[in-house]
C-alpha angles and dihedrals in degrees: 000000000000109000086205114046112215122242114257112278088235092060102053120116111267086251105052092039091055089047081052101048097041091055091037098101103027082045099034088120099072090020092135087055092053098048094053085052092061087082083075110036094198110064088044082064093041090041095050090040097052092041090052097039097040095036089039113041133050140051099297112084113251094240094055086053083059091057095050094051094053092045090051097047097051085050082059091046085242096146082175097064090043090052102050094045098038075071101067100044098057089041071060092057107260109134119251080244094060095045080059100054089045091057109047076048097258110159105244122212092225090075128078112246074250093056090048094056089047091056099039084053085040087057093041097054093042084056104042113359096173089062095064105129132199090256092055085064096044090046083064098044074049090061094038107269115140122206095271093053091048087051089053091051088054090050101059085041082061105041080046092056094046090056102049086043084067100038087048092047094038091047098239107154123175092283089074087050117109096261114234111242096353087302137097113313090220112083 
């Protein structure tokens, strides 16, 4: 249950509506989150710009950002952030099955033992981020990450975390999120 209900899309300034609906189908999986943000123009700008920018740029492969993100935001207990994510990683190609998994924090051979640890350090960090240790760095320059990869990572466990901050204030669950195939958008 959204705790703010969004404007009418009809009554939205020219401009935001046209920042929605620009961002409406590269952005359809979290598509109830945006148009709560529409209250305020600005962060739906901010919020489309970082997703596109941290998800789609850098050295880590952006479906390996998806799972991040769906690994962090079980660890938050955001199920609206899992379910919309789980989406596009299995519109990616990852099994139901497997974004289950993920999510209850299962290793998936589908990942690299380097992709594992990225994820293990990714859930850490969304859960406690103060208790990162030296050795959890080093445990990630082990696997072959260098500093600016590990910085990335950071990064989408940080975006990740932005955005569940918003759906669990806001009171988004699985249920807002775009269903897949007409189902429940939760594997």
């Amino acid at each position: 249950m959204l705790l703010i209900q969004p404007p009418e899309l009809d009554s939205l300034e020219p401009a935001v509506r046209t920042v929605y609906e620009t961002g409406k189908v590269s952005h359809a999986h979290f598509d109830e989150l945006r148009k709560a943000l529409t209250r305020f123009p600005p962060v739906l700008l901010a919020a489309d710009g970082m997703y596109d920018l941290i998800v789609g740029q850098g050295r880590l492969d952006s479906h390996l950002k998806e799972a991040m993100i769906v690994a962090c935001s079980a660890v938050r207990n955001c199920t609206y952030g899992v379910a919309a994510h789980s989406r596009r990683l299995i519109s990616g190609g990852s099994t139901p099955d497997e974004v289950q998994r993920l999510a209850q924090g299962e290793p998936l051979a589908i990942h690299s033992e380097a992709d594992q640890a990225l994820l293990s350090f990714s859930r850490k960090v969304a859960a406690a981020p103060y208790k990162t240790v030296e050795g959890d760095i080093e445990s990630l320059r082990r696997a072959g990450f260098d500093e600016r990869t590990i910085i990335e990572a950071l990064t989408v466990v940080s975006l990740s975390g932005w955005m569940n901050g918003y759906a669990l204030a806001l009171g988004l669950d699985q249920n807002d999120a775009v269903p897949l195939s007409g189902g429940n958008p939760w594997p």
